[in-house]
N, C-alpha and C positions, 0 to 999 in steps of 0.2 A: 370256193374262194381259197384266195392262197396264204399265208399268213410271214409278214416280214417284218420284224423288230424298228421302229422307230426312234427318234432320242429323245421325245414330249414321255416316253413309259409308255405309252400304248403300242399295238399292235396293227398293222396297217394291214385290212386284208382287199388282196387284190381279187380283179376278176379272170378266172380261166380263160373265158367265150365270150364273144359281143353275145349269141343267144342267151348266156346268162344277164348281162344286163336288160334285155330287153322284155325277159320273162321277168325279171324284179320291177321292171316299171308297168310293163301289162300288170302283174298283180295286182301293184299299187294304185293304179288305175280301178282296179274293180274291188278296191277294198276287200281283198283275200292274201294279202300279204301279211304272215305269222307275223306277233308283235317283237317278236325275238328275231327277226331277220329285219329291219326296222331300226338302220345300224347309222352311223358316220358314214359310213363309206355308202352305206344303198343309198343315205340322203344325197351325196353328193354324184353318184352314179346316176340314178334318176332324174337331178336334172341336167346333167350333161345329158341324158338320153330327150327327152322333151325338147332341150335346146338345139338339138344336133339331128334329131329323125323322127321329131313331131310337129312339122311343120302347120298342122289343123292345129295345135295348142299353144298357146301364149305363155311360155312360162311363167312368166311377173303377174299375170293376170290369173293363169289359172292353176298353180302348181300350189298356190296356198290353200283352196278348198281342197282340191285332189290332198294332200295331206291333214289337214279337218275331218274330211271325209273317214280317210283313213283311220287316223287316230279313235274317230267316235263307232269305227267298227273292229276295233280290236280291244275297246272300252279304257281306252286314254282319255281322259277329259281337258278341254280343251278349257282350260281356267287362265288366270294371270299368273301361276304359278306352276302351271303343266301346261305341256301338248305344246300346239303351235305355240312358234317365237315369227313376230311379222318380220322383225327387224333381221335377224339369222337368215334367213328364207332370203332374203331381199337382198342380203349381201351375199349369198350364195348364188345366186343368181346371178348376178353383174360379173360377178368372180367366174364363175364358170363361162359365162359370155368374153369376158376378156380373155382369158385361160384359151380357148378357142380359136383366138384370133391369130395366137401365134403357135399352133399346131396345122402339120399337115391334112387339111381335109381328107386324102385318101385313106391315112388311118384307119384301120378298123377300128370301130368300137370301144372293144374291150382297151384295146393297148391306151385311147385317148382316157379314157376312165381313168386306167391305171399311172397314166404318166400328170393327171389331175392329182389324182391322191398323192405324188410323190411332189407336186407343186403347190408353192404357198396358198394357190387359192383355195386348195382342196384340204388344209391341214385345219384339225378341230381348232386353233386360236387363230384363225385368219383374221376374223370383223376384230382382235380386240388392236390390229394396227390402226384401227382407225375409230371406233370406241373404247373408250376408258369401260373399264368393267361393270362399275356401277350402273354408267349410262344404258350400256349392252342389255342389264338384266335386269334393269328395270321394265317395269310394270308398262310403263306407255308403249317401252320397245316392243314387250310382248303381244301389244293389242295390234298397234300399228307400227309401217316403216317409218322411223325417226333420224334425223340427220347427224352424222358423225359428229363428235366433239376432238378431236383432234384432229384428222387428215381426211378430208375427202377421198370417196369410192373410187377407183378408178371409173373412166369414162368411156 
């Protein structure tokens, strides 16, 4: 990956290859993905890939075990206070679905990732435009998808 300076302080790293996204989501899939690789961006990369070239897989349905999964084989515990967030997931999900809609399908891959991470849906404070913080990280959000308190998800 590539690494380019953002103004949130973090570092936005892009992807080289669509083969590298699609080896990060094979892995993630089979629960052999390093917990250090296991980033913002592969969350976000992975399910652009699921939503865009996994047609057999449901993202909304099945991308929360697939990272359960994951988490509980790199020995992340999946509590109310670690591991999966339903409500993150959930709105990553819609986000990258919309995100989608107004990109060119011909794209390769990697460039739609990449031009995701550089678009709001893709930035680590997206869900707080429409969760309040508190609501966000609470405890119910973390079990389950719980409905925004300020502005509804895009549609």
């Amino acid at each position: 990956m590539n690494e380019s300076p953002i103004v949130t302080g973090y570092t936005v790293r892009t992807f080289e290859s669509s083969s590298a996204v699609r080896l990060l989501g094979e892995r993630l899939i089979a629960s052999c993905l390093p917990r250090d690789e296991w980033t913002h961006e592969a969350h976000v990369a992975a399910c652009l890939w699921l939503i865009a070239e996994r047609p057999d897989l449901d993202a909304a349905r099945d991308f929360p075990t697939i990272i359960r999964r994951h988490n509980d084989s790199v020995g992340t515990p999946n509590t109310d206070s670690s591991g999966f967030h339903a409500t993150i997931t959930h709105c990553y999900v819609v986000g990258v679905a919309t995100f989608l809609t107004r990109v060119d399908p011909a794209l390769e891959l990697a460039a739609k990732v990449n031009m995701l991470l550089d678009a709001p849906e893709g930035a680590r404070d997206w869900q707080l435009h429409f969760y309040s913080r508190d609501r966000l990280f609470s405890i119910e959000a973390r079990r389950a998808v719980i409905l925004p308190d300020l502005t509804p998800l895009p549609t």
